[in-house]
C-alpha positions as CSV (number, residue, x, y, z in Angstrom):
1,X,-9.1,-11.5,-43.4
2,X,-10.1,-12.0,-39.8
3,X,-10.5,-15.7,-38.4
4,X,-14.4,-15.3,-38.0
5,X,-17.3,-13.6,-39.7
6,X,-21.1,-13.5,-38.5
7,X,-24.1,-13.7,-40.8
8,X,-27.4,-12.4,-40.3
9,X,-29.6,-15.2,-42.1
10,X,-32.7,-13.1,-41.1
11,X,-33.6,-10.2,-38.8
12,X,-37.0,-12.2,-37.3
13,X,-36.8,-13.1,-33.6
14,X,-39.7,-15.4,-33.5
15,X,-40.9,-16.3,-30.9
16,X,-39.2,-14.4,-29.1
17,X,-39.7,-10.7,-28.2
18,X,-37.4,-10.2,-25.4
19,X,-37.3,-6.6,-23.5
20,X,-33.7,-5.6,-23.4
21,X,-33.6,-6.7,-27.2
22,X,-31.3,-4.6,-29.5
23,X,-32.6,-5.4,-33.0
24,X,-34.6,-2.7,-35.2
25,X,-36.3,-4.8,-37.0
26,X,-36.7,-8.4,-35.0
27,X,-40.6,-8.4,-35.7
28,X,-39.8,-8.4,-39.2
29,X,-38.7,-11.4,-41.6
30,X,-36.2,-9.8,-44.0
31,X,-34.6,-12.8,-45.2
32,X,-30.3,-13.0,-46.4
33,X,-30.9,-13.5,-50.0
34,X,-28.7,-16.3,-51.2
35,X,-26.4,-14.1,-53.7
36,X,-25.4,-12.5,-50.4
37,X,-24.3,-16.0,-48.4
38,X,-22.2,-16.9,-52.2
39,X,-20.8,-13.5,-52.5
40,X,-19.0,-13.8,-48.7
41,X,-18.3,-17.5,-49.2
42,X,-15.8,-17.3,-51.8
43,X,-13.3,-15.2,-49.8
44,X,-13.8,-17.0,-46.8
45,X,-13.0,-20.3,-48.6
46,X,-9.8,-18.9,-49.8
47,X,-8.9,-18.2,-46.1
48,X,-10.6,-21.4,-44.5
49,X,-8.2,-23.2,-46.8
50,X,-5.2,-21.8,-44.6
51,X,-7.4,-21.4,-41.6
52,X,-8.8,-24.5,-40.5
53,X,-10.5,-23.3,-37.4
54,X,-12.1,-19.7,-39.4
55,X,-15.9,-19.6,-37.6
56,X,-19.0,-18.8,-39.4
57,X,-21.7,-17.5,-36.8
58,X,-25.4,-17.9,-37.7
59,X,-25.9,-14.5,-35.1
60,X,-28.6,-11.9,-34.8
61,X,-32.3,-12.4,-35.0
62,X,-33.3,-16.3,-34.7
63,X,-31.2,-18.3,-37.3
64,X,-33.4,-21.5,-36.8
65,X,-36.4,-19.2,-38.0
66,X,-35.2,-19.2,-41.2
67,X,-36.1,-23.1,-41.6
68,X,-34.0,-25.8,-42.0
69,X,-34.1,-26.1,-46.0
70,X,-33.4,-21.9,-46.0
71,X,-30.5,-21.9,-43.4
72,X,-28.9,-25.1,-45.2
73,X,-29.0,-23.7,-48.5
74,X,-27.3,-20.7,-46.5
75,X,-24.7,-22.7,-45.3
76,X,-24.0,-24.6,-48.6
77,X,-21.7,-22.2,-50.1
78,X,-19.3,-22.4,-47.7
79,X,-16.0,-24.9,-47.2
80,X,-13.9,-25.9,-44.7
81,X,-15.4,-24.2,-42.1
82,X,-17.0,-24.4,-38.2
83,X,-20.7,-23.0,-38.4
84,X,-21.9,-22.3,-35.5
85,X,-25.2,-20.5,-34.4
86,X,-26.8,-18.7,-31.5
87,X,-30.0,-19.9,-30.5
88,X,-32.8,-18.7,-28.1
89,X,-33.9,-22.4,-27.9
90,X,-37.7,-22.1,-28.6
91,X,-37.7,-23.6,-32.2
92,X,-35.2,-26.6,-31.3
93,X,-37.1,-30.1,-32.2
94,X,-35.6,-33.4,-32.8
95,X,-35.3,-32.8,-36.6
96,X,-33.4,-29.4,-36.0
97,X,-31.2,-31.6,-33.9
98,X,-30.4,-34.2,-36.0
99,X,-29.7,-30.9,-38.6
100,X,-27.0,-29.9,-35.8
101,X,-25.8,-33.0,-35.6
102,X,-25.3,-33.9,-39.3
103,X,-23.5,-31.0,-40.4
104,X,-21.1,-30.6,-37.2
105,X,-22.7,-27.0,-36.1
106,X,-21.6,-25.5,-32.6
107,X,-24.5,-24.3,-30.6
108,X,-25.2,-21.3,-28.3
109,X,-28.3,-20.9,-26.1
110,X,-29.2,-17.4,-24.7
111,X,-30.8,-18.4,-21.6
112,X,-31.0,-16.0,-18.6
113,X,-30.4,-18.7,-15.8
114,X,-33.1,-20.1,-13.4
115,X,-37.2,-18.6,-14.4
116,X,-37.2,-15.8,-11.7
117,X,-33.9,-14.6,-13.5
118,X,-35.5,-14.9,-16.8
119,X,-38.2,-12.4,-16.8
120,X,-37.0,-10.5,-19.9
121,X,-36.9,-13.2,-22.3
122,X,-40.7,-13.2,-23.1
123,X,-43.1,-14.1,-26.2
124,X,-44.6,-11.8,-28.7
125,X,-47.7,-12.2,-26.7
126,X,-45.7,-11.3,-23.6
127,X,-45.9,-14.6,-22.2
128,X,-42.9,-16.0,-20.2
129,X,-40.6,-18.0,-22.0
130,X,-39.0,-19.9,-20.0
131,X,-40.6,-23.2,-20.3
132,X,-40.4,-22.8,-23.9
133,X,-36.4,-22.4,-23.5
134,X,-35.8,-25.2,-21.1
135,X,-38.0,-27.3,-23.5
136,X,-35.3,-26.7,-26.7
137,X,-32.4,-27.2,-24.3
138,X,-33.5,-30.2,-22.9
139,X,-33.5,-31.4,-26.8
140,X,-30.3,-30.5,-27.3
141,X,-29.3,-32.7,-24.0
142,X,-31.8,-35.5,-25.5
143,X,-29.2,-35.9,-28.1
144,X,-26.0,-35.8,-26.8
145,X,-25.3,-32.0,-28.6
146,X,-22.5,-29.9,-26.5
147,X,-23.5,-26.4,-26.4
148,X,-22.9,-22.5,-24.7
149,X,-24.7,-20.4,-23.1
150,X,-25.2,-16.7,-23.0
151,X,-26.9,-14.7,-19.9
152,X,-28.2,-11.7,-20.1
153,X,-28.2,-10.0,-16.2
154,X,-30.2,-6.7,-16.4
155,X,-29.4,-6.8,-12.3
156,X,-26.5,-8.0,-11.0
157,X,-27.2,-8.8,-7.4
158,X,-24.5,-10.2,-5.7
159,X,-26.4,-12.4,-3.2
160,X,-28.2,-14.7,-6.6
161,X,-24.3,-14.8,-8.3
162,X,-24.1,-17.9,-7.0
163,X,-27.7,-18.9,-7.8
164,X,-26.9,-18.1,-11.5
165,X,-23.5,-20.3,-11.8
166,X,-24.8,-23.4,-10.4
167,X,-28.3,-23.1,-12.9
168,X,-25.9,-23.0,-15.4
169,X,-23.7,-26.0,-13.8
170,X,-27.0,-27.6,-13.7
171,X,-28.2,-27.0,-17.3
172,X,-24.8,-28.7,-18.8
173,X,-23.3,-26.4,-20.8
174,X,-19.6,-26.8,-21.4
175,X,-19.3,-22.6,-20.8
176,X,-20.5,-19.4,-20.2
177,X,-20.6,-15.6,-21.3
178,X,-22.6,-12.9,-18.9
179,X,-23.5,-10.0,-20.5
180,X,-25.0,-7.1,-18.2
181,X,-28.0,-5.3,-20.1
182,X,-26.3,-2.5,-22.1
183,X,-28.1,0.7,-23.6
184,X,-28.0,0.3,-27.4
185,X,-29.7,0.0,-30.1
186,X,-33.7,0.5,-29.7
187,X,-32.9,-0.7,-25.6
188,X,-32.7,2.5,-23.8
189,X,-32.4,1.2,-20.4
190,X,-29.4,-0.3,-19.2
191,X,-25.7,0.7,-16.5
192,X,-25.9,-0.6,-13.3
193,X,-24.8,0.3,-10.3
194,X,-20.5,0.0,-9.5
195,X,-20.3,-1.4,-6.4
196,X,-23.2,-3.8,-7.1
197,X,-22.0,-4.9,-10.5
198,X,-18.2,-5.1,-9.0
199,X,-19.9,-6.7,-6.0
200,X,-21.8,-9.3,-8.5
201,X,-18.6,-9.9,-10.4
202,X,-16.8,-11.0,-7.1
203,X,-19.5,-13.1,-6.1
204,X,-19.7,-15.4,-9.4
205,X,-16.0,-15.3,-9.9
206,X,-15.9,-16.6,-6.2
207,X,-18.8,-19.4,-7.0
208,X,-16.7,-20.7,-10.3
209,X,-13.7,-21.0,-7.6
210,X,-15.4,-23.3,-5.3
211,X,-16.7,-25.4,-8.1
212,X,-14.8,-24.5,-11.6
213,X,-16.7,-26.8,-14.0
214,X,-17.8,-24.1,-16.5
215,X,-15.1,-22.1,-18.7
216,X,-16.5,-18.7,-17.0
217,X,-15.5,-16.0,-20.1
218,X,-15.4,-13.0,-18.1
219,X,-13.0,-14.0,-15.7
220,X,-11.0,-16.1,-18.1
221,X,-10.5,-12.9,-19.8
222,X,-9.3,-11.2,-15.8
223,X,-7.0,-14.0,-15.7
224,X,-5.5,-14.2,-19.1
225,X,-4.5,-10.5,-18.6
226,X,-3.4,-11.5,-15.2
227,X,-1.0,-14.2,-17.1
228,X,0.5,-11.8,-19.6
229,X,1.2,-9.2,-17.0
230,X,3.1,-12.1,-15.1
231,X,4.8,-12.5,-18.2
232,X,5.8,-9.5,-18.8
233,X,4.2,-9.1,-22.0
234,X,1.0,-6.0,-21.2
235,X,1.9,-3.4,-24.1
236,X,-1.1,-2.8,-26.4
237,X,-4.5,-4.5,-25.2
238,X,-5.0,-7.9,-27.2
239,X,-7.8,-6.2,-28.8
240,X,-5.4,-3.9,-30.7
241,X,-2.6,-5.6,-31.0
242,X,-4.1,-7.0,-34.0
243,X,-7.0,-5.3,-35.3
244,X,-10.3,-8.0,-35.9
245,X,-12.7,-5.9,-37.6
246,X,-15.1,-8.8,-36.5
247,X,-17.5,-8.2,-39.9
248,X,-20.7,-8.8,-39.5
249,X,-23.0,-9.4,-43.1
250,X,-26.4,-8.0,-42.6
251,X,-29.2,-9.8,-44.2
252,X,-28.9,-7.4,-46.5
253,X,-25.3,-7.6,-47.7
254,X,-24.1,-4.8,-45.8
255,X,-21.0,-5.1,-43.8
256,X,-20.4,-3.6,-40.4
257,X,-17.6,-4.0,-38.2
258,X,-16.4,-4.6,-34.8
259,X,-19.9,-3.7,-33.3
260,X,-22.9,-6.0,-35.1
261,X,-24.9,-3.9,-32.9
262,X,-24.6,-1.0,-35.1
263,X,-26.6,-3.4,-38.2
264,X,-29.7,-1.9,-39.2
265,X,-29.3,1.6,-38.2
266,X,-28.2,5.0,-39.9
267,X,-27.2,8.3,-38.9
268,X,-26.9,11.8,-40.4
269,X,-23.2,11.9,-40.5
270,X,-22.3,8.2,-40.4
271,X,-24.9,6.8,-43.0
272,X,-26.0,3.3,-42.2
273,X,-22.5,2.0,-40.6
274,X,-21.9,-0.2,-43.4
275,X,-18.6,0.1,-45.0
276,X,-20.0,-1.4,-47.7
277,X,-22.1,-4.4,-49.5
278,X,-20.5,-7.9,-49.9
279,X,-23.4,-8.0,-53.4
280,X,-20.8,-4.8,-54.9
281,X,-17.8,-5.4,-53.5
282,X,-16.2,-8.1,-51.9
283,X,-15.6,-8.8,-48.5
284,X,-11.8,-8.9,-48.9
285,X,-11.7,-5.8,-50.5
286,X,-13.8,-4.1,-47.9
287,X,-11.4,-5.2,-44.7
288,X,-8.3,-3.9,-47.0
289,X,-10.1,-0.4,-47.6
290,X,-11.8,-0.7,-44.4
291,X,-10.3,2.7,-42.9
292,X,-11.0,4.8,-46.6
293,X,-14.6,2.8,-46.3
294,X,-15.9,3.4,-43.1
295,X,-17.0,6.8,-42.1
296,X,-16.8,6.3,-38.6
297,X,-13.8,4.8,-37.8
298,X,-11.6,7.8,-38.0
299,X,-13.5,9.1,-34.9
300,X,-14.1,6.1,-33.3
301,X,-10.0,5.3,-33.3
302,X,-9.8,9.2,-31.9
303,X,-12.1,7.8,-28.9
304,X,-9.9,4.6,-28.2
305,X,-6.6,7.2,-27.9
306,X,-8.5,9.2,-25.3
307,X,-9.4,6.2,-23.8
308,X,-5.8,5.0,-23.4
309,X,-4.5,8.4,-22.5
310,X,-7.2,8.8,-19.8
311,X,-8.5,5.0,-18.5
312,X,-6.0,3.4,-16.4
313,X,-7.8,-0.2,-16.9
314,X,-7.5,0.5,-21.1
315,X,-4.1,-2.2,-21.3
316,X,-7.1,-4.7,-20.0
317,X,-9.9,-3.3,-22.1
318,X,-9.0,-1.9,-25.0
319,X,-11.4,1.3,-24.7
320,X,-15.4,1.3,-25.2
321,X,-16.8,-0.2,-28.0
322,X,-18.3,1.7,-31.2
323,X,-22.0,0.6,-30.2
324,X,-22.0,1.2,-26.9
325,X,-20.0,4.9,-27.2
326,X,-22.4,5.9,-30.1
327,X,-26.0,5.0,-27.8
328,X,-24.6,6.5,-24.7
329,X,-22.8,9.4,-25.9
330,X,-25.1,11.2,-28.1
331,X,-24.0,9.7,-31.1
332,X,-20.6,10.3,-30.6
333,X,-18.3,7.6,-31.6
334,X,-15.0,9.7,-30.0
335,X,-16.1,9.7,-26.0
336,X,-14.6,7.6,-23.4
337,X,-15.8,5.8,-20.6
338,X,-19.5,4.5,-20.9
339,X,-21.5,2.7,-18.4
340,X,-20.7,-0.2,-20.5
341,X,-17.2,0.0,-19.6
342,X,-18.0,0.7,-16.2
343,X,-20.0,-2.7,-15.5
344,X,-18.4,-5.0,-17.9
345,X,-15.0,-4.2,-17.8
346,X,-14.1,-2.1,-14.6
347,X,-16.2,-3.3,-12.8
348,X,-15.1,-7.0,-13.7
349,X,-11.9,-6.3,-13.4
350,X,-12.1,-5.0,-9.6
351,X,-14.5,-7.7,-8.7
352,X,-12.1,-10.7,-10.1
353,X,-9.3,-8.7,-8.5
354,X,-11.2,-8.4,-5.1
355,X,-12.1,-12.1,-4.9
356,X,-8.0,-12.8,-5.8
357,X,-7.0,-10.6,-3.0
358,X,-9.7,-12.2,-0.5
359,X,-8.4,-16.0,-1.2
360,X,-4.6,-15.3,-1.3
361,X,-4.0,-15.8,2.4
């Protein structure tokens, strides 16, 4: 079993219709029938029991608008775990909070930093959301609840890097994950530039130096590499070192791995991605047959060997990720490189690297 699992409680993103936004069917409330959150709680229970610290994430569409009664009767079935959700903030209200509070949940926001930055986080009616954001965070600060946040930079100028650290320094959030917009899923638009994204990368890794107050993940994960090639100990990429399949459960009961991206859509060869459906089989027995399961993963494992035979940054990234080589490569799960890689990876890497270099003097 891996040490985390995310549930889709339902595929609605109410209120939210944001423009870089993944999801099939985030318009649409298809709720996670409650056989579904019993049918994946009983093997996670049996590994919770030795695992003290396995994560359930409340991920993909808007948990909180499932309602509070809906998304605790969710929750129910599970023990001895850490729920935790990812939030876009709108619904939050002081008796969501005290829902938080009660039952110990860990909380992300998805917040784009300051309003000029947040353009693409928008309503159904197309009306900025901003306020709306700022107004469920500042609940969350109201009562004393720690929580993440998650950025989504469609463009990574170097010159606002700095602009978007200290907004988040500002917001008090104990850390942070930046995403650059990626092309999958129904978004078609996303890649930037190298030089600008490297150039991007430099400048927020050099604005967490001069005031490191934020766990920063991207260049925790730069530095952490760093570390193990100090130690001497760079062989296989953490990633596969020991495989996490990373399930997520569909609303639906459908499992699919590594990518949760992938949820909600089918192809001619591949079928729907799922390697199967926790309401037929269950979940333990779908990681254990996960290779005889999956129809893609063959392929996909033939694309992370070209990847390390070709990519001299793989021992740092592992190779491209089934999502993001499916959308960009034709639906092909064996290509290498995608502009993914490219601004996220390579482009981190060099502009962590760069800022290293500039301050070791």
């Amino acid at each position: 079993m891996p040490r985390a699992v995310i549930m889709q409680p339902t595929t609605l993103c109410q209120p939210l219709d944001c423009t870089y936004c993944y999801l099939p069917f985030r318009k649409t409330k298809h709720l996670m029938p409650m056989p579904v959150a019993q049918a994946v709680a009983d093997p996670v229970n049996r590994c919770a029991q030795d695992d003290p610290q396995f994560e359930v994430v409340w991920h993909g569409g808007e948990p909180l608008a499932t309602g509070r009664e809906y998304l605790a009767a969710l929750m129910d079935p599970f023990r001895g775990v850490k729920h935790t959700l990812q939030t876009n903030a709108v619904l939050l209200d002081d008796a969501w909070c005290t829902f938080l509070l009660e039952r110990d949940i860990g909380v992300g926001v998805s917040v784009d930093g300051p309003e000029d930055m947040n353009t693409h986080r928008v309503t159904r009616a197309g009306h900025p959301a901003y306020r709306l954001i700022k107004r469920g965070i500042d609940r969350l600060r109201h009562h004393g609840i720690p929580f993440s946040a998650i950025a989504v930079v469609s463009h990574p100028d170097p010159a606002r890097a700095a602009d978007l650290y200290e907004f988040f320094v500002d917001l008090g959030c104990h850390s942070l994950g930046v995403n650059i917009e990626e092309q999958e899923g129904v978004n078609v638009t996303g890649g930037q530039d190298f030089e600008q994204a490297a150039g991007f990368w430099e400048a927020l890794t050099s604005a967490w130096h001069d005031n490191p107050v934020l766990q920063l993940r991207e260049v925790d994960r730069v530095l952490d590499f760093a570390g193990s090639v100090l130690d001497g100990d760079v062989g296989s990429p953490p990633v596969l070192q020991a495989w996490d399949p990373l399930p997520t459960i569909a609303y639906d009961g459908g499992v699919v791995l590594i990518s949760p991206e992938l949820a909600g859509f089918t192809d001619e060869r591949f079928g729907d991605f799922t390697t199967g459906n926790v309401l037929h089989t269950g979940l333990d027995v779908l990681l254990a047959e996960a290779h005889q399961r999956t129809r893609w993963l063959s392929e996909f494992w033939s694309g992370v060997d070209a990847c390390k035979a070709t990519c001299p940054y793989f021992s740092f990234c592992g190779g491209a990720h089934p999502a993001n080589r499916y959308f960009e490569h034709q639906g092909r799960m064996d290509g290498t490189r995608t502009r993914y890689c490219t601004t996220s990876k390579i482009a981190l890497f060099e502009g962590v690297n760069r800022h290293a270099h500039a301050h070791s003097h």
